[in-house]
N, C-alpha and C positions, 0 to 999 in steps of 0.2 A: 635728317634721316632720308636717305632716296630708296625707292623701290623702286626697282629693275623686273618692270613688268611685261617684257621679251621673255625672262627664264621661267616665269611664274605664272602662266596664261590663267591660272583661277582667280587671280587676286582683281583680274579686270571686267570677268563673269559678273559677279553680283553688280556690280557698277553700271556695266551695259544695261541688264536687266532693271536697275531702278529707272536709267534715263528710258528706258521703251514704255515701262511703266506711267513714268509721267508725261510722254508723248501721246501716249492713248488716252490716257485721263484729261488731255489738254482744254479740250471743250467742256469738260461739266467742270472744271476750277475754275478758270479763266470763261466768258460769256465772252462771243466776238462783241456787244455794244458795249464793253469796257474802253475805258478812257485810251490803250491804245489804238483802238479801232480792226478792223477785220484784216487789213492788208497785213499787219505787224505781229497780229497775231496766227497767221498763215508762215512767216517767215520763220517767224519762231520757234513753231511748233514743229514745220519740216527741216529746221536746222538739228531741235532738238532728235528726230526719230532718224535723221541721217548719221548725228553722233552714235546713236545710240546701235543703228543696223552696222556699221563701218566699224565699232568696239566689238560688238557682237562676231563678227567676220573674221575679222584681227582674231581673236579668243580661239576660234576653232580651227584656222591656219594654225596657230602656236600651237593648240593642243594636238595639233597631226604631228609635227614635229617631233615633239619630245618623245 
């Protein structure tokens, strides 16, 4: 099954929102003196809020569109 999420700009909404969600939450789940350590979990954590700001953007360009 593919979904063509170009025509569909909502279907990417709630997505975005759960990745934001657990980018902010990334400190009280994760403790930076977990076995990754602080650097990885810095990487990660701005990896994850950069997916999730760049979905977010995407969503409301496509939503101008339609």
């Amino acid at each position: 099954m593919s979904l063509n999420r170009q025509k569909n700009p909502n279907a990417t909404l709630p997505i975005a929102t759960i990745f934001l969600a657990i980018a902010v939450l990334w400190p009280h789940i994760i403790h930076a003196s977990s076995h990754l350590g602080t650097n990885w979990n810095d990487v990660l954590r701005g990896g994850v809020m950069g997916l999730a700001i760049g979905m977010l953007l995407m969503t409301v360009v496509n939503m101008r569109r339609c």
